[in-house]
PALO-438908 format. One record per atom (N, C-alpha, C): residue number from 1; residue in one letter; atom name; x, y, z. Coordinates in nm, 4 decimals, padded with zeros to 6 digits. Last residue first. Layout:
PALO-438908
     k   r    a          u          v          w
   NUM   A   CA          X          Y          Z
...
end
This chain:
PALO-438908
     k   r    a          u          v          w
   191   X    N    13.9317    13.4591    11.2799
   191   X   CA    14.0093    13.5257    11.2382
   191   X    C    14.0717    13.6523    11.2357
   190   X    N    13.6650    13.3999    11.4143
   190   X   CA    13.8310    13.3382    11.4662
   190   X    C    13.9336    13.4161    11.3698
   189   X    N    13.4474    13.5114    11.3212
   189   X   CA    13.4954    13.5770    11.4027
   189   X    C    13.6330    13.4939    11.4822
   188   X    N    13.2905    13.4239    11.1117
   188   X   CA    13.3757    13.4546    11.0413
   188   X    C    13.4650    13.5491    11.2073
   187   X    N    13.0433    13.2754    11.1658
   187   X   CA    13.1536    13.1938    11.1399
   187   X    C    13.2867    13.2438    11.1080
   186   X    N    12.7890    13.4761    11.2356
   186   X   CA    12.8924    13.4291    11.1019
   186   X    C    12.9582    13.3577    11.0931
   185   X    N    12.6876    13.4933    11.4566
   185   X   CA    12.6781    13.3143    11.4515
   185   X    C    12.7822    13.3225    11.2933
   184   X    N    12.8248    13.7313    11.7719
   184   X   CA    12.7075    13.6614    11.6200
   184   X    C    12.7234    13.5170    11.6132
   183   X    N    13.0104    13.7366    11.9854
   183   X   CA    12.9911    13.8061    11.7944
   183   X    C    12.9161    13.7681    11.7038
   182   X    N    12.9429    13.6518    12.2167
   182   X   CA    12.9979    13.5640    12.1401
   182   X    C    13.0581    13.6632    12.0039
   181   X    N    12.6955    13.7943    12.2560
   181   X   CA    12.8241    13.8443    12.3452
   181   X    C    12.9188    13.7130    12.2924
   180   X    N    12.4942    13.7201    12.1286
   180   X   CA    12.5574    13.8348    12.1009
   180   X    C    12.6778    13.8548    12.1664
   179   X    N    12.4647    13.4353    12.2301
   179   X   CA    12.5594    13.4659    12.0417
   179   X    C    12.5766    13.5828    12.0631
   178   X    N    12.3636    13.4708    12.4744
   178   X   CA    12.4878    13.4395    12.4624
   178   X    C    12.5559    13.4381    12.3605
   177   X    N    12.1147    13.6187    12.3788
   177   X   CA    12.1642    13.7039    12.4663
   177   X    C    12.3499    13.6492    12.4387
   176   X    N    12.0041    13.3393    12.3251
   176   X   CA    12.0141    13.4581    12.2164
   176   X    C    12.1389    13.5546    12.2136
   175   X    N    11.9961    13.2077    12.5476
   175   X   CA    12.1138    13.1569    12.4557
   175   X    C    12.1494    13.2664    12.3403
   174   X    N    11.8504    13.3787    12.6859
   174   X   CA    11.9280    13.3634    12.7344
   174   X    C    12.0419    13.2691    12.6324
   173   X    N    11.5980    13.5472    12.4198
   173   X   CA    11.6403    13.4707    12.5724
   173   X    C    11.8046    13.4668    12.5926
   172   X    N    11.4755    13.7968    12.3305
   172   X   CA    11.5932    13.8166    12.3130
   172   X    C    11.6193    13.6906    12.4735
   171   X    N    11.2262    13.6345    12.0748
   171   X   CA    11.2486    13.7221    12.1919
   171   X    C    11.4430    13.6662    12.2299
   170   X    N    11.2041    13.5113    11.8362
   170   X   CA    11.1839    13.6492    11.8351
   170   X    C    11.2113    13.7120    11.9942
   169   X    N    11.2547    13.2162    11.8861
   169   X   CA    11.1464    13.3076    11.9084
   169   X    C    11.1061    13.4122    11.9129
   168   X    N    11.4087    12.9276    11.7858
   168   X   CA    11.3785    13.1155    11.7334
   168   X    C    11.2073    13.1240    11.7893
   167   X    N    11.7018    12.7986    11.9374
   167   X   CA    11.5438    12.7771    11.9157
   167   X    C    11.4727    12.9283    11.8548
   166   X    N    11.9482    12.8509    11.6845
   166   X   CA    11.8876    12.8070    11.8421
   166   X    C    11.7339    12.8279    11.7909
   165   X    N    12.1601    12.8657    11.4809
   165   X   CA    12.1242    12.7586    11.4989
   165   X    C    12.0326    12.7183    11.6427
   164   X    N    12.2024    13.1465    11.4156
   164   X   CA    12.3150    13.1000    11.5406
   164   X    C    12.2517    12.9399    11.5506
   163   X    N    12.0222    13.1949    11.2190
   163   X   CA    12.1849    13.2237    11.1928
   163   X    C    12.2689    13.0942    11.3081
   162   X    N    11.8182    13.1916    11.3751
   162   X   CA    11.8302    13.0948    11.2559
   162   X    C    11.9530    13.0739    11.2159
   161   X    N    11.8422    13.4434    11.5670
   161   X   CA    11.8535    13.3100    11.5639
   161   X    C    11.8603    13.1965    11.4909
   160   X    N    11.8572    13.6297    11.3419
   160   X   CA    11.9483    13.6249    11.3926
   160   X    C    11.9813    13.4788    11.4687
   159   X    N    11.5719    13.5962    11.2188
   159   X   CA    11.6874    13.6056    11.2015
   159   X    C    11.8393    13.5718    11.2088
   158   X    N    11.4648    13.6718    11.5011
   158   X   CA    11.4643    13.5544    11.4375
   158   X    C    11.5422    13.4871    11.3113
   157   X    N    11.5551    13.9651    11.4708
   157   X   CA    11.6028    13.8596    11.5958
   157   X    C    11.5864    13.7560    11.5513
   156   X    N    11.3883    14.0927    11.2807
   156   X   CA    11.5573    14.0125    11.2655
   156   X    C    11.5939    13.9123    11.3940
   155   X    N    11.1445    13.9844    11.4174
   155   X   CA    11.2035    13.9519    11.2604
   155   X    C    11.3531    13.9133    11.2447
   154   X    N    11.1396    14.1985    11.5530
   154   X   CA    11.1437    14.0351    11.6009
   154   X    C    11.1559    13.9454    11.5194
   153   X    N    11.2239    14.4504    11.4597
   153   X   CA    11.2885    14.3898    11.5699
   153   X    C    11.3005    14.2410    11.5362
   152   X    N    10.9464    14.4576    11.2992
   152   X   CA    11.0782    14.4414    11.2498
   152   X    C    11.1842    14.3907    11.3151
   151   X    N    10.7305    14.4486    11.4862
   151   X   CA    10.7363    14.3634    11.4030
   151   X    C    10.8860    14.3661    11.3179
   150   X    N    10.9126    14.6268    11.7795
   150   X   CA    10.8084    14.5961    11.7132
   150   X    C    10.8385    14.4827    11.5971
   149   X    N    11.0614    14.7880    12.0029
   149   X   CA    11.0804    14.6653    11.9553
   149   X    C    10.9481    14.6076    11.9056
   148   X    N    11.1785    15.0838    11.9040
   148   X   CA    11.0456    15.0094    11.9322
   148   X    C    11.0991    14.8355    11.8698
   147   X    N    11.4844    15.2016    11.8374
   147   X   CA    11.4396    15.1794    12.0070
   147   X    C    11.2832    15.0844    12.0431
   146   X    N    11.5198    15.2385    11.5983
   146   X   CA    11.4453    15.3755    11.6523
   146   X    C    11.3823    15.3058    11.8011
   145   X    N    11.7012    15.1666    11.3711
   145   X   CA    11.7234    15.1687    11.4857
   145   X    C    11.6523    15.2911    11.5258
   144   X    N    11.5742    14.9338    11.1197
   144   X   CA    11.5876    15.0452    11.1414
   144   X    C    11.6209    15.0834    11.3577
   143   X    N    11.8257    14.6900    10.9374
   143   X   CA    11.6847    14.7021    11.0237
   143   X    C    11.7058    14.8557    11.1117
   142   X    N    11.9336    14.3886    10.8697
   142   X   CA    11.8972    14.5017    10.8009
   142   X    C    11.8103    14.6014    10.8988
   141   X    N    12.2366    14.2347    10.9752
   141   X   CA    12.0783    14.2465    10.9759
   141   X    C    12.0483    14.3812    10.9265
   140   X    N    12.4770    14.2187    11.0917
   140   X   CA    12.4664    14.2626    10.9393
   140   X    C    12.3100    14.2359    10.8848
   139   X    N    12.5425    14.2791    11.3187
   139   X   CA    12.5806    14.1596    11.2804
   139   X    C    12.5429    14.1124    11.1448
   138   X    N    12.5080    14.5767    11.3068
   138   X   CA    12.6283    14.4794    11.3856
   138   X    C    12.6512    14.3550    11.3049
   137   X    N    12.1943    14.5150    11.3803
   137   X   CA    12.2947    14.5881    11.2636
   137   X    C    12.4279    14.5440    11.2037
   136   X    N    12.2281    14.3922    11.6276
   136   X   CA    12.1392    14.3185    11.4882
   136   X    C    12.1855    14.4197    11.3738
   135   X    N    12.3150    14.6013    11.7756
   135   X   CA    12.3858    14.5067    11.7688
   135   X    C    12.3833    14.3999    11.6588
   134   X    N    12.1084    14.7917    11.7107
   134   X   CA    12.2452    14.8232    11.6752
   134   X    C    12.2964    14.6966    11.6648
   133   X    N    11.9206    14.6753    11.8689
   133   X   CA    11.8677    14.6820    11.7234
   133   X    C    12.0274    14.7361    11.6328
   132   X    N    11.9984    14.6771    12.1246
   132   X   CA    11.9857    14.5449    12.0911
   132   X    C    11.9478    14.5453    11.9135
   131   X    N    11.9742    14.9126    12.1521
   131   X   CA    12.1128    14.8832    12.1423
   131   X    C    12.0784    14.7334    12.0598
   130   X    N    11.7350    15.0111    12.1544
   130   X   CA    11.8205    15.0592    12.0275
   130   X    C    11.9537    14.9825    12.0628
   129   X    N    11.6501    14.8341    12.3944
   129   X   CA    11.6270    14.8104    12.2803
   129   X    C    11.6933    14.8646    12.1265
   128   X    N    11.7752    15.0142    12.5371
   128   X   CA    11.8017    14.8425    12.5316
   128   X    C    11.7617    14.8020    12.4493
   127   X    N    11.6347    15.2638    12.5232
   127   X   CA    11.7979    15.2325    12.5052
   127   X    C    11.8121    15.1035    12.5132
   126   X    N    11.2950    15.1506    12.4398
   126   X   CA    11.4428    15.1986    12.5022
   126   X    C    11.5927    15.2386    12.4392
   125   X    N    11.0740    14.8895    12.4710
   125   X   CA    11.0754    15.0143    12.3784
   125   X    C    11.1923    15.0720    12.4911
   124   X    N    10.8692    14.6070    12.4020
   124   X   CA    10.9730    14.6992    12.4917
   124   X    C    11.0048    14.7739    12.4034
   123   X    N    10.7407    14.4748    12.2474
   123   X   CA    10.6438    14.5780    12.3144
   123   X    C    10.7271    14.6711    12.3703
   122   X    N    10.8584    14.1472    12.2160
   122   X   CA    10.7754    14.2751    12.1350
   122   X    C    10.7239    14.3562    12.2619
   121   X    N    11.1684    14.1849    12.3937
   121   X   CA    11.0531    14.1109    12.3866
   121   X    C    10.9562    14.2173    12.3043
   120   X    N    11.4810    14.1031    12.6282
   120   X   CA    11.3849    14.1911    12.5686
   120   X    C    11.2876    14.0961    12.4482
   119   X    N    11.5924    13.8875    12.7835
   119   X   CA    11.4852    13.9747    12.7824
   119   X    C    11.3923    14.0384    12.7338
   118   X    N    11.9229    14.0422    12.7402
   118   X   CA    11.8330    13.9719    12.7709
   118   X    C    11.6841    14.0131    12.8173
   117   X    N    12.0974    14.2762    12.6991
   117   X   CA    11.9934    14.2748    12.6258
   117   X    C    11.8615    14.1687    12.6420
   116   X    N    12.1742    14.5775    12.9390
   116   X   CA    12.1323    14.4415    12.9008
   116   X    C    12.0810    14.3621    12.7923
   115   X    N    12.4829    14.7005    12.7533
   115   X   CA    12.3029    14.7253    12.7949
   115   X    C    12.3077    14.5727    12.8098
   114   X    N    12.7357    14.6428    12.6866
   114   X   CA    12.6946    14.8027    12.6798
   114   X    C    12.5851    14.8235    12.7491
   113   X    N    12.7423    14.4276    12.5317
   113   X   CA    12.7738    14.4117    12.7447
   113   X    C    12.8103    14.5444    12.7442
   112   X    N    12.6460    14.4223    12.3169
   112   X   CA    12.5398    14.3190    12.4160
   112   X    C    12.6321    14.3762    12.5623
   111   X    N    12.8150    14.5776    12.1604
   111   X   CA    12.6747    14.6541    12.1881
   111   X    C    12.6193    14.5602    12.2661
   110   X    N    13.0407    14.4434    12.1943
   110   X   CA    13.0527    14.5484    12.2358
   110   X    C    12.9184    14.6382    12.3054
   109   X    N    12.9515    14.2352    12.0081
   109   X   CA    13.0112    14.2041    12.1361
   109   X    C    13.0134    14.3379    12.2227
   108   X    N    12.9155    14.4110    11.7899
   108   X   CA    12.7846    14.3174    11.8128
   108   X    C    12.8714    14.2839    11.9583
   107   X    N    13.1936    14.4816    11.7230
   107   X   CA    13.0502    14.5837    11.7462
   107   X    C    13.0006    14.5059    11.8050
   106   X    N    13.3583    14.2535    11.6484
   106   X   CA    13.3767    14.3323    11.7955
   106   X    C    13.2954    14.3855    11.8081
   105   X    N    13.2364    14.1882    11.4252
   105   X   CA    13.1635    14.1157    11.4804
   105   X    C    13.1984    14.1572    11.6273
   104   X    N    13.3606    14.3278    11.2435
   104   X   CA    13.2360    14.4423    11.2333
   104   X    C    13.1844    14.3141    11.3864
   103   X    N    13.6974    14.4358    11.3745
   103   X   CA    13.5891    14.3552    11.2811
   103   X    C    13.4745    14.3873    11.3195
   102   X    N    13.9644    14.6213    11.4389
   102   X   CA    13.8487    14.6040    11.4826
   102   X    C    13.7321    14.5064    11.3800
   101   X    N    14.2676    14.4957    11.4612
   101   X   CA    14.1615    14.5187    11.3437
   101   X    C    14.0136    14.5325    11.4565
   100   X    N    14.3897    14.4114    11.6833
   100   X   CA    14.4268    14.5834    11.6624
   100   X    C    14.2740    14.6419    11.5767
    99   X    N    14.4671    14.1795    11.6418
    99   X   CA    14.3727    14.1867    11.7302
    99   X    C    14.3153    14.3429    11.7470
    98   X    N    14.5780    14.0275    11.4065
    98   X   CA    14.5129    14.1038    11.3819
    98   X    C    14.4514    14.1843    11.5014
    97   X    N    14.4742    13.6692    11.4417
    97   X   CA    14.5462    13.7791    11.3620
    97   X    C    14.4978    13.8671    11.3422
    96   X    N    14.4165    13.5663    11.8035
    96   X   CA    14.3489    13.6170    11.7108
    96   X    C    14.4378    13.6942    11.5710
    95   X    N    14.3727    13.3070    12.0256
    95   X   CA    14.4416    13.3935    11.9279
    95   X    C    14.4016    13.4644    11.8506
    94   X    N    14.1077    13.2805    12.2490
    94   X   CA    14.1653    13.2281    12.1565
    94   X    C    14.2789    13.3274    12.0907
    93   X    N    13.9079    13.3498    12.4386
    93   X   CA    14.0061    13.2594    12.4509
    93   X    C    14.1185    13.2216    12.3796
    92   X    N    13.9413    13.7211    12.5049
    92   X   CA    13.9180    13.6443    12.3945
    92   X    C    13.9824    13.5089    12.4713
    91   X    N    14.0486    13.9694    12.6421
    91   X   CA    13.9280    13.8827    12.6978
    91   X    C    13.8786    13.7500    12.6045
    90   X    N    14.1863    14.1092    12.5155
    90   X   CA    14.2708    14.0410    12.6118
    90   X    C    14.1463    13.9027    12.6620
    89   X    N    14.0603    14.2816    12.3676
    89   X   CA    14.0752    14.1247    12.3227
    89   X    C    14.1410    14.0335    12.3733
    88   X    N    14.0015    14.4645    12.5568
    88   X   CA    13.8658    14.4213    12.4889
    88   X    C    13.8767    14.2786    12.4312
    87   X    N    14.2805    14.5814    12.5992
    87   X   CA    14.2016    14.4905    12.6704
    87   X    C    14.0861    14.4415    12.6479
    86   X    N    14.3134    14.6299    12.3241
    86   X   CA    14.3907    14.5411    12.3686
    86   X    C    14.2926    14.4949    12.4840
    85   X    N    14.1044    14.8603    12.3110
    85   X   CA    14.0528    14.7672    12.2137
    85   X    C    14.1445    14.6167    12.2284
    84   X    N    14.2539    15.0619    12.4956
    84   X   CA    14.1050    14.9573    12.5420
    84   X    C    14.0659    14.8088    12.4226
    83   X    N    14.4677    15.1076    12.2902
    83   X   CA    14.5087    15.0472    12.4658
    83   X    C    14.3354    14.9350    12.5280
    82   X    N    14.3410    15.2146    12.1081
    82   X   CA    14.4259    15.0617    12.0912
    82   X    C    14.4063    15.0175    12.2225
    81   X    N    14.2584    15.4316    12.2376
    81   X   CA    14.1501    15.3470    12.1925
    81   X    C    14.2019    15.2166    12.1587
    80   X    N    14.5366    15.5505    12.3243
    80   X   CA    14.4169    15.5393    12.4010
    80   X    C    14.3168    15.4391    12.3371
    79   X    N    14.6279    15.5723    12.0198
    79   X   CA    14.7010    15.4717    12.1772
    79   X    C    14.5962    15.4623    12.2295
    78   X    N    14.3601    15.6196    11.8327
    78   X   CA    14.4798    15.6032    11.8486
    78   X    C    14.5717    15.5050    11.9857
    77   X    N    14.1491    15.6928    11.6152
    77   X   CA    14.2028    15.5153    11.6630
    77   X    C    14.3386    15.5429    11.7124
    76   X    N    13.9783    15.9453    11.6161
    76   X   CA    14.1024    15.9401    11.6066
    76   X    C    14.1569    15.7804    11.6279
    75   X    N    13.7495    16.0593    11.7465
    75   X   CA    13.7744    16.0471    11.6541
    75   X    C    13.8652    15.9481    11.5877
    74   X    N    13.7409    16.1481    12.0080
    74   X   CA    13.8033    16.2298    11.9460
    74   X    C    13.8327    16.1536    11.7827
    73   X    N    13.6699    16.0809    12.3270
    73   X   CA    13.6404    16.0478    12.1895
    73   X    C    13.6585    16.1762    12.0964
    72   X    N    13.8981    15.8567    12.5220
    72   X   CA    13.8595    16.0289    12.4272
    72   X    C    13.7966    15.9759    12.3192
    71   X    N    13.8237    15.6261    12.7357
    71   X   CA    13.8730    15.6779    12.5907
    71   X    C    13.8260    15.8541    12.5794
    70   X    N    13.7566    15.4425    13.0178
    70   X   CA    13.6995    15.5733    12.9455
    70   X    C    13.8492    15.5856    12.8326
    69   X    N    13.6318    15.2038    12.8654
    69   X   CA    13.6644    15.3216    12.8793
    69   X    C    13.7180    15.3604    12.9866
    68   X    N    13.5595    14.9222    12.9187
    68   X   CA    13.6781    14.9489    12.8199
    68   X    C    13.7231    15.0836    12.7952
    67   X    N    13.2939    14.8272    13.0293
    67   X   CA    13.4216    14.8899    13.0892
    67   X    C    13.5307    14.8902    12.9897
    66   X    N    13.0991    15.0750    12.7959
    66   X   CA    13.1368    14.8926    12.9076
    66   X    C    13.2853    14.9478    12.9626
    65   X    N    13.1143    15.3139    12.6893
    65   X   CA    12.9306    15.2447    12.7338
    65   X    C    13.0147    15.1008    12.8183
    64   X    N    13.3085    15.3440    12.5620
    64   X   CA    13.2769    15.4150    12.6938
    64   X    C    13.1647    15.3714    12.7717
    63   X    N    13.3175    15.2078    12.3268
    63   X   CA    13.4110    15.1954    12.4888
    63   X    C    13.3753    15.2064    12.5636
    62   X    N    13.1265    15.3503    12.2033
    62   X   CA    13.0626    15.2137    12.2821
    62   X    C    13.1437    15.1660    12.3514
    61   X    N    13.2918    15.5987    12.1976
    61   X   CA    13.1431    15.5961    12.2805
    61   X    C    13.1039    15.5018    12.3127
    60   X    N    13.4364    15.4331    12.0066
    60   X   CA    13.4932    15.5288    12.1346
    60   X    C    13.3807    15.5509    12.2389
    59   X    N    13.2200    15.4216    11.7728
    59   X   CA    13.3404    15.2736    11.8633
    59   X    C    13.3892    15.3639    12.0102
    58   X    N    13.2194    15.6999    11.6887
    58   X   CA    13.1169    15.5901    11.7346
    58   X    C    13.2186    15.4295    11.8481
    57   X    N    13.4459    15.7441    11.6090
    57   X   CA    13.3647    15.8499    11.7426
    57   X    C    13.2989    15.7694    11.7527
    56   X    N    13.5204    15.5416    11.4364
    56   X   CA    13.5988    15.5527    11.4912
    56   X    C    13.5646    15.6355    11.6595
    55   X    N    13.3463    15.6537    11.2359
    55   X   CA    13.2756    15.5415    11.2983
    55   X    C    13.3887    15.5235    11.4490
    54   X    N    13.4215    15.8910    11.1579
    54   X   CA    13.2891    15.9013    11.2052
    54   X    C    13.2635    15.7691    11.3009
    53   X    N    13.7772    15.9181    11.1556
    53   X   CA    13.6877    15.8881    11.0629
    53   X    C    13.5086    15.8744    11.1864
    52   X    N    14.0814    15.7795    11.1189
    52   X   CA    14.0147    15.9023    11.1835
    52   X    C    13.8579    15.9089    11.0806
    51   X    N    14.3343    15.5331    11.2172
    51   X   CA    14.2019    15.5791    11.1269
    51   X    C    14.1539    15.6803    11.1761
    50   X    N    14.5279    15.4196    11.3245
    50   X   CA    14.6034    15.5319    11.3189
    50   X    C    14.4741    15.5833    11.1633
    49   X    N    14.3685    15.0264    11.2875
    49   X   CA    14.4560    15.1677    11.4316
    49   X    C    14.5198    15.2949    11.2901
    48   X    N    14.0744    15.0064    11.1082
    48   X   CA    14.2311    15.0113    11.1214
    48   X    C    14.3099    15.1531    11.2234
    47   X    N    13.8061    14.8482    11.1465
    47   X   CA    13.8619    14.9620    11.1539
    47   X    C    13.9946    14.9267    11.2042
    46   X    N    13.4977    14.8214    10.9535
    46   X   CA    13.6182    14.7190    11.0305
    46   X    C    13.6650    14.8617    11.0365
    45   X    N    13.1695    14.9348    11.0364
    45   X   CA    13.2944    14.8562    10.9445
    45   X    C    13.4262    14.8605    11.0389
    44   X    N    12.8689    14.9182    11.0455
    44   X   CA    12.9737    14.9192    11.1137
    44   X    C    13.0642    14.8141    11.0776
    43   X    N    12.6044    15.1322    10.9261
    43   X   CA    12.6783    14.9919    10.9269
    43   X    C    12.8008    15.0284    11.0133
    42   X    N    12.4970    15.3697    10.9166
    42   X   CA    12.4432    15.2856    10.8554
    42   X    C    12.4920    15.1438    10.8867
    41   X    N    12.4996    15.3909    11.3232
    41   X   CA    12.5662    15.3976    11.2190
    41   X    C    12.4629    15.3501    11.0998
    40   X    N    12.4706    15.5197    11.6318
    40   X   CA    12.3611    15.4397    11.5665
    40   X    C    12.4652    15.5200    11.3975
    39   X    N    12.5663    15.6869    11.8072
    39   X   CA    12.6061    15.5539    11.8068
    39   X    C    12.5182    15.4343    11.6813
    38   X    N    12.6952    15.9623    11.8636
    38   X   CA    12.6198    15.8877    11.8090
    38   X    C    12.6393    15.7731    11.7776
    37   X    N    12.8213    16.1529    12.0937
    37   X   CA    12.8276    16.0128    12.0771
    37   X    C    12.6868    15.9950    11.9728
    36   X    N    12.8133    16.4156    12.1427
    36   X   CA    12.9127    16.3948    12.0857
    36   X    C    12.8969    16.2652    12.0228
    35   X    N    12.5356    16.4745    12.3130
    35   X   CA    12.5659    16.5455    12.1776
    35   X    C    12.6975    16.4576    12.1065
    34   X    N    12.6311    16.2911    12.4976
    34   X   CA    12.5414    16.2463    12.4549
    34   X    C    12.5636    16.3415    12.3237
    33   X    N    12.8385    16.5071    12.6915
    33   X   CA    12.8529    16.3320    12.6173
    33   X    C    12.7504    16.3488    12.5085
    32   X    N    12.6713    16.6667    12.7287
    32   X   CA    12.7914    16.7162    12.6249
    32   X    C    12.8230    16.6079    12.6084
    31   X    N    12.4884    16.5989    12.8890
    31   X   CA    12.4463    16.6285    12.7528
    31   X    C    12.5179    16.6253    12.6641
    30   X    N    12.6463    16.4698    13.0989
    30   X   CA    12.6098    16.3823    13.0481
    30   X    C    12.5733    16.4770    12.8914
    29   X    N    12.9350    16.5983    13.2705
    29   X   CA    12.7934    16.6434    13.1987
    29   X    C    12.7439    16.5233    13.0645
    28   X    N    13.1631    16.5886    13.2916
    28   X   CA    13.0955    16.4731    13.3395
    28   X    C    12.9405    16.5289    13.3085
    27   X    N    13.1605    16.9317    13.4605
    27   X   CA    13.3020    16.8021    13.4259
    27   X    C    13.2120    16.7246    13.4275
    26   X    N    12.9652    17.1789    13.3423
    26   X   CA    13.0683    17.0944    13.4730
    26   X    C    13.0722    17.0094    13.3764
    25   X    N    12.9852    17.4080    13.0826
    25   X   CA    12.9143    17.2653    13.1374
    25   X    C    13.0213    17.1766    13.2549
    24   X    N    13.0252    17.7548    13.1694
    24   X   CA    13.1130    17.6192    13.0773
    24   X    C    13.0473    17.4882    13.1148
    23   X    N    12.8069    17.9868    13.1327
    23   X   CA    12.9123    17.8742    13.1921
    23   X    C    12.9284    17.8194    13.1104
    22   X    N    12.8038    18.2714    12.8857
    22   X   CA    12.7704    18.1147    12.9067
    22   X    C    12.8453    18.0347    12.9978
    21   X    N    12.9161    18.5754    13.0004
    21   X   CA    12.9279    18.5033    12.9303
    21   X    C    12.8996    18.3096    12.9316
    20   X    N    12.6974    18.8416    13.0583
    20   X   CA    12.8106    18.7221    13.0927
    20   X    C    12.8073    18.6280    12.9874
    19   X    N    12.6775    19.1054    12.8458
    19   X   CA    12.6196    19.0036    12.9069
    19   X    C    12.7153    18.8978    12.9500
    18   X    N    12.8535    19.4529    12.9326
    18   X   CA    12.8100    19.3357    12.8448
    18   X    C    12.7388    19.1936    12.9200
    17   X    N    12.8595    19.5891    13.1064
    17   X   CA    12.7542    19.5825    13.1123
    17   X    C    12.7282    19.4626    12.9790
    16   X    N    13.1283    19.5776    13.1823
    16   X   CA    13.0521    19.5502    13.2711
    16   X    C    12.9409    19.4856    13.2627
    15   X    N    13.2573    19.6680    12.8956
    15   X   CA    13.2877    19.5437    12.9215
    15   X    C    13.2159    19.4785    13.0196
    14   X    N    13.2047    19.9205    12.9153
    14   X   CA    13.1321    19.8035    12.8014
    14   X    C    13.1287    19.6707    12.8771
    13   X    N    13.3550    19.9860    13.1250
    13   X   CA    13.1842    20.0172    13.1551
    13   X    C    13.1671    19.9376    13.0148
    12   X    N    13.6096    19.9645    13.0717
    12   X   CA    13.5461    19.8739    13.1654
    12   X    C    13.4348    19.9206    13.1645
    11   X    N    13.6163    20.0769    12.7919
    11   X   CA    13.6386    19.9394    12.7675
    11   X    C    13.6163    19.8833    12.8972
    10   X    N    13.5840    20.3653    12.9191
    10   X   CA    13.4578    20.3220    12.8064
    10   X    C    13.5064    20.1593    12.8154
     9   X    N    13.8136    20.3462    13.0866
     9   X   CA    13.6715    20.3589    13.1434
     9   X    C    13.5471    20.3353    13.1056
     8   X    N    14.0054    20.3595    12.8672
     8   X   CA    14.0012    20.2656    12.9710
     8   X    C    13.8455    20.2831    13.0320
     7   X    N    13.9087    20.6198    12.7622
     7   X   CA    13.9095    20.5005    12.6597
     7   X    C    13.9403    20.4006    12.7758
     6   X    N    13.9780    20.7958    12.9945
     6   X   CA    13.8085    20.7910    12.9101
     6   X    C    13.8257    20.6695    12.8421
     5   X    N    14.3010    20.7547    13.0053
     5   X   CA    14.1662    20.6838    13.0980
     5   X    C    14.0419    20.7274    13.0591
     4   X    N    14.3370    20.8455    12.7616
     4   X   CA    14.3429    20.7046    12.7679
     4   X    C    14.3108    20.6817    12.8808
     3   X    N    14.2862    21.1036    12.7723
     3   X   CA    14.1876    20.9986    12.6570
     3   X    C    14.1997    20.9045    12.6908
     2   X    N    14.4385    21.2101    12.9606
     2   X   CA    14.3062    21.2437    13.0350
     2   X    C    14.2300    21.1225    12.8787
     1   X    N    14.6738    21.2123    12.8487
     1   X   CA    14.6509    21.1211    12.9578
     1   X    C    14.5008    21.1043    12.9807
end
């Protein structure tokens, strides 16, 4: 009797003096978001419901960035992310085959009413700006996403305007602003 309370007494005096153990991050902790969500892809490809896959955590996070969240991001294209990606196309005027398919031109819609993008202009530098350089990804522009809206930025933006047939000035105005939240100028977004 007398070992197994010494051996109880050694496992609560270890156990005392061991170090606590790490809180757990409150509920809604932005870091533990932010570690999980990367949002900046080489590209952004189409995506089929019941997919599991890197870009799939990415799309879930840009749910979460507009009102189409909150989602788990977990990876996974499942009910939950169908369920937002239904109301994402509930918002469409038109029919669509397919509405489940994510197309690379839902990104570029997704990344303009995530952040403002209007506005923006050489010199700005941000999260509005990496979004606005995602979204020019998005829409299949070449171009590095590190937030400086510098000589590359205004490039593709012009770019991008030449695409959509508007006046090109490298800055992100108000008709600019309206192809992104359109899906670009491809021609390839009724289908």
């Amino acid at each position: 009797m007398r070992a197994i309370v010494l051996s109880l007494l050694t496992v609560l005096t270890v156990g005392l003096s061991a170090p606590p153990a790490p809180a757990a991050p409150p509920d809604g902790d932005l870091g533990v978001a932010k570690a999980q969500c990367r949002r900046t892809l080489p590209a952004y490809p189409e995506i089929e419901p019941r997919t599991t896959s890197r870009a799939v955590r990415t799309l879930q996070c840009v749910l979460n960035d507009t009102q189409f969240g909150p989602v788990t991001v977990d990876g996974f294209y499942g009910p939950e992310t169908k369920a937002a990606i239904k109301s994402f196309t509930d918002n469409f005027e038109c029919c669509i085959s397919r509405p489940f398919l994510v197309r690379t031109w839902y990104w570029t819609i997704l990344f303009s009413q995530s952040h403002k993008l209007r506005g923006l202009e050489l010199g700005d530098s941000g999260i509005r700006v990496k979004t606005l350089q995602r979204a020019l990804r998005a829409d299949g522009e070449t171009i590095v996403v590190d937030g400086d809206f510098g000589r590359q930025t205004k490039r593709q933006v012009k770019v991008f305007q030449t695409k959509c047939d508007i006046k090109v000035t490298g800055r992100v105005n108000g008709q600019t602003s309206f192809f992104f939240s359109q899906g670009g100028c491809n021609g390839d977004n009724a289908s």
